[in-house]
C-alpha positions as a Markdown table, in Angstrom:
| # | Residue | x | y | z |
|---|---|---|---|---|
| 1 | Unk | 0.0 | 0.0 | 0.0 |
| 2 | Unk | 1.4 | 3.4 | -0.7 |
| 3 | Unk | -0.4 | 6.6 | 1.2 |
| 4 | Unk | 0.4 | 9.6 | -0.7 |
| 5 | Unk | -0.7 | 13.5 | -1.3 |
| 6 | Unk | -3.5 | 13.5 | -3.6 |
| 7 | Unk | -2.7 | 15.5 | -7.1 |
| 8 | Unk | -4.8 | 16.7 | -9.7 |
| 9 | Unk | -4.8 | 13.2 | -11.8 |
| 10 | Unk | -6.6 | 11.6 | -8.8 |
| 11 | Unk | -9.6 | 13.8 | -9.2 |
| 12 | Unk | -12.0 | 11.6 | -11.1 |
| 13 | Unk | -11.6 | 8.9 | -8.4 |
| 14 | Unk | -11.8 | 11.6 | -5.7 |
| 15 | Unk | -15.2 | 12.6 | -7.0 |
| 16 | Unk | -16.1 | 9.4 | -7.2 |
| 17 | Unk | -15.4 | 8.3 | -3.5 |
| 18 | Unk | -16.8 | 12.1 | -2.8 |
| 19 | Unk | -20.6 | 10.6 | -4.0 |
| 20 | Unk | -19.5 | 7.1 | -2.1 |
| 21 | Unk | -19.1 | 9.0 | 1.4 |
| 22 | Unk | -23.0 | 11.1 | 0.0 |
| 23 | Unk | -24.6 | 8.0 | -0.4 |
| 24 | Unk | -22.9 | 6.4 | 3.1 |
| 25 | Unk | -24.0 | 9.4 | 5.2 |
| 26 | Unk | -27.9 | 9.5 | 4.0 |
| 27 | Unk | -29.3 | 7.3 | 5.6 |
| 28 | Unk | -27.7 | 9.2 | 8.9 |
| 29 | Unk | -29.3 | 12.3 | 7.5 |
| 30 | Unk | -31.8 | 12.2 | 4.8 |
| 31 | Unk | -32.0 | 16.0 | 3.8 |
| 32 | Unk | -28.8 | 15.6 | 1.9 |
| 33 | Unk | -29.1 | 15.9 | -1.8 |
| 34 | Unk | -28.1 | 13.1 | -4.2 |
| 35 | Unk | -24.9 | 14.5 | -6.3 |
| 36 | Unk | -24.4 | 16.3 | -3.3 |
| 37 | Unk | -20.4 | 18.5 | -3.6 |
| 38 | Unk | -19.0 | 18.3 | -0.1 |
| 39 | Unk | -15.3 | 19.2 | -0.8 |
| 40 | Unk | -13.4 | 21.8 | -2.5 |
| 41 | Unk | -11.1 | 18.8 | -4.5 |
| 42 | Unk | -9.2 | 21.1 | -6.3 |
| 43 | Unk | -8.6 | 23.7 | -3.1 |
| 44 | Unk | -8.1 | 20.2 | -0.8 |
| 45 | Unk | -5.1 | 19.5 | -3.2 |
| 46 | Unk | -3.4 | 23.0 | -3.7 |
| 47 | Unk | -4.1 | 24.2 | 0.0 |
| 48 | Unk | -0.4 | 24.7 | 2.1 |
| 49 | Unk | -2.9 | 25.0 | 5.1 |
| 50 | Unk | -4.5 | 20.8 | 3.7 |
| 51 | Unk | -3.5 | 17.8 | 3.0 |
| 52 | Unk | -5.6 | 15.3 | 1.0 |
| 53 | Unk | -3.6 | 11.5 | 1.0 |
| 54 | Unk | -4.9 | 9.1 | -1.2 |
| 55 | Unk | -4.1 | 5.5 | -1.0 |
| 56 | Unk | -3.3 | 3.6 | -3.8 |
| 57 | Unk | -2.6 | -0.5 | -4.0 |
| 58 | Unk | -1.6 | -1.6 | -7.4 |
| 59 | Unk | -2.3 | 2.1 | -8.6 |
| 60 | Unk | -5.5 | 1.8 | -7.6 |
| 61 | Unk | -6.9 | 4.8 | -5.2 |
| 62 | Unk | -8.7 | 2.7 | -2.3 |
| 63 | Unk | -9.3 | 5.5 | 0.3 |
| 64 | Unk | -8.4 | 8.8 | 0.8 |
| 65 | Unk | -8.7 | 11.7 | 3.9 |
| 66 | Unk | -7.7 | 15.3 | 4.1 |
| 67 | Unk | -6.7 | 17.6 | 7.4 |
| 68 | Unk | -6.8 | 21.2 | 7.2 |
| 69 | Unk | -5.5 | 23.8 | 9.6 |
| 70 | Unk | -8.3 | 25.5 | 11.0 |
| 71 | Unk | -9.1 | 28.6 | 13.4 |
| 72 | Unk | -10.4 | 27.7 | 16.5 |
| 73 | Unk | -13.6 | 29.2 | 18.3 |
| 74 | Unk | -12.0 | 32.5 | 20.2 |
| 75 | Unk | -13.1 | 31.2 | 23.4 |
| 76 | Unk | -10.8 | 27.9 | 23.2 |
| 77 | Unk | -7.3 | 27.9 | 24.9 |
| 78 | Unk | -6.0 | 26.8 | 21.6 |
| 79 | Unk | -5.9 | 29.4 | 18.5 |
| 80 | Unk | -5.9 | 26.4 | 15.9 |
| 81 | Unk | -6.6 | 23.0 | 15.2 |
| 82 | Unk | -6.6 | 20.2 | 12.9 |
| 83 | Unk | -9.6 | 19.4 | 11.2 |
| 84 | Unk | -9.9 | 15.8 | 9.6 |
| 85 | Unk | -12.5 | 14.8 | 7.0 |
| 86 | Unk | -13.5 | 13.1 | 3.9 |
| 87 | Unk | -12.5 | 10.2 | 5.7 |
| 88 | Unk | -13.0 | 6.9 | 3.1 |
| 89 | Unk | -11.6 | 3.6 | 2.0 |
| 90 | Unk | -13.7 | 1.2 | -0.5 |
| 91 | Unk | -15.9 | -1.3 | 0.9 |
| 92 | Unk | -13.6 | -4.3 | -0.5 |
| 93 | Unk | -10.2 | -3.1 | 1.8 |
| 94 | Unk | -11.8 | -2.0 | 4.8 |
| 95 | Unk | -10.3 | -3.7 | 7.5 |
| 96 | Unk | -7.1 | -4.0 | 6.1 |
| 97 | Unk | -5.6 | -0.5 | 8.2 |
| 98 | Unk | -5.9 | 1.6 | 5.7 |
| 99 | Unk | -8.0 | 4.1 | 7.2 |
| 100 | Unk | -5.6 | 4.1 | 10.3 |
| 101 | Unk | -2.9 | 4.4 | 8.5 |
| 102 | Unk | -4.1 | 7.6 | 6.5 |
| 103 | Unk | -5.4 | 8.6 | 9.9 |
| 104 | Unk | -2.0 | 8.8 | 11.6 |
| 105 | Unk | -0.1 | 10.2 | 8.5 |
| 106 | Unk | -2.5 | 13.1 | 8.6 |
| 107 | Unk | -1.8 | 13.3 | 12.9 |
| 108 | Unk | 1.8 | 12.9 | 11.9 |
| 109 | Unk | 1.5 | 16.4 | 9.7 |
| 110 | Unk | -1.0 | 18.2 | 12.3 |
| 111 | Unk | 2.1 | 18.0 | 14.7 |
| 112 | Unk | 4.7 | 18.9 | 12.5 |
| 113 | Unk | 1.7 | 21.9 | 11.9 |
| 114 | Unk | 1.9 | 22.9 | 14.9 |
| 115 | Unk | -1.9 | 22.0 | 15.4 |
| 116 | Unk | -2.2 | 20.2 | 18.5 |
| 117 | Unk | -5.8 | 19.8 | 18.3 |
| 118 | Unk | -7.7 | 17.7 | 16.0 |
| 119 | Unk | -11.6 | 17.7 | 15.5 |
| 120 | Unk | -13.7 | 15.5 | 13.1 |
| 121 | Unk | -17.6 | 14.8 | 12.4 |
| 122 | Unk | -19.3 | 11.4 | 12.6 |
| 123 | Unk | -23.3 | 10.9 | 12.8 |
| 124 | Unk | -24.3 | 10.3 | 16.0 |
| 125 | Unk | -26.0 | 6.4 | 14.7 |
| 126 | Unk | -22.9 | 5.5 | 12.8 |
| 127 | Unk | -21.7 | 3.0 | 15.1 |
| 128 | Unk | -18.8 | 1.5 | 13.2 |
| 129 | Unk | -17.2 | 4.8 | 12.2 |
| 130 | Unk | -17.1 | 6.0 | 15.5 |
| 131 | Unk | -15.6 | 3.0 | 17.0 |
| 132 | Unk | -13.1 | 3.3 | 14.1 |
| 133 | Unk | -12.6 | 6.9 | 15.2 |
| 134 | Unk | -12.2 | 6.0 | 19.0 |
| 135 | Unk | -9.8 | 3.6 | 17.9 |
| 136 | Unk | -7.3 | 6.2 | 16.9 |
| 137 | Unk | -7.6 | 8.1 | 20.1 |
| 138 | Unk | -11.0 | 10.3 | 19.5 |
| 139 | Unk | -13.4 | 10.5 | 21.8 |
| 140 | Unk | -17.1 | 12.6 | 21.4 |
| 141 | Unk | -17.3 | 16.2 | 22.7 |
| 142 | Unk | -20.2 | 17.5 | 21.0 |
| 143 | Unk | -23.4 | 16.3 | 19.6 |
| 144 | Unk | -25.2 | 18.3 | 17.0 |
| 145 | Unk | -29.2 | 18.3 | 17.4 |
| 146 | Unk | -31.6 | 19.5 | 14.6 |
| 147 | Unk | -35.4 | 19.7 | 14.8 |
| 148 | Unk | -37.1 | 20.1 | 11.1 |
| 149 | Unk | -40.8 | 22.6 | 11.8 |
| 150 | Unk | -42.3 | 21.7 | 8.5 |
């Protein structure tokens, strides 16, 4: 397996996995659209401030994740953080590490960063990714609550 930064070439696979993680997450949150964009691909790759890793086996992109150097909130002791996301490997190599090992590449560079912090977003029913997540070190500190009025 080879984890690398993501580069322009990788973006029709990228877009691909993008709908992948759409059609994962609705049945957590049906409002989402189909063909829904989450990710600014293009910024993702070119951003000093991100960085997207793909990984490839064969040179074949099975999973990918990004962290991005963020502000934090003015009323938290640190100034920035680490925010990870887009967090996905193929059905067919889960469980082979690869999302860990993505996962502690993209630590690995929040140190060197300076960002000491790091922050992600999970539904609250999706058992397996937060177990995956807790795994790693995370642990839940907030949980987002919506109420729909029509």
């Amino acid at each position: 397996m080879n984890i690398r930064p993501a580069d322009l070439s990788d973006l029709p696979d990228l877009l691909l996995f993008e709908q992948a993680v759409v059609a994962a997450e609705q049945p957590y949150n049906p409002e989402i659209r189909d063909k829904a964009r989450y990710y600014d691909l293009d910024r993702l790759i070119a951003d000093e401030l991100s960085l997207l890793l793909v990984a490839e086996l064969d040179g074949v992109l099975v999973g990918c994740g990004y962290a991005q150097i963020r502000e934090s909130k003015a009323h938290l002791q640190h100034t920035r953080h680490s925010y990870l996301g887009f967090m996905y490997v193929q059905p067919a190599h889960r469980g082979q590490g690869i999302n860990q090992n993505i996962i502690d590449r993209l630590l690995a560079w929040s140190r060197e960063k300076q960002a000491l912090r790091c922050y992600l977003d999970v539904y609250a029913g999706n058992a397996v990714a937060i177990r995956a997540y807790e795994k790693v070190g995370f642990n839940s500190s907030l949980i987002e609550m919506k109420l729909c009025l029509d």
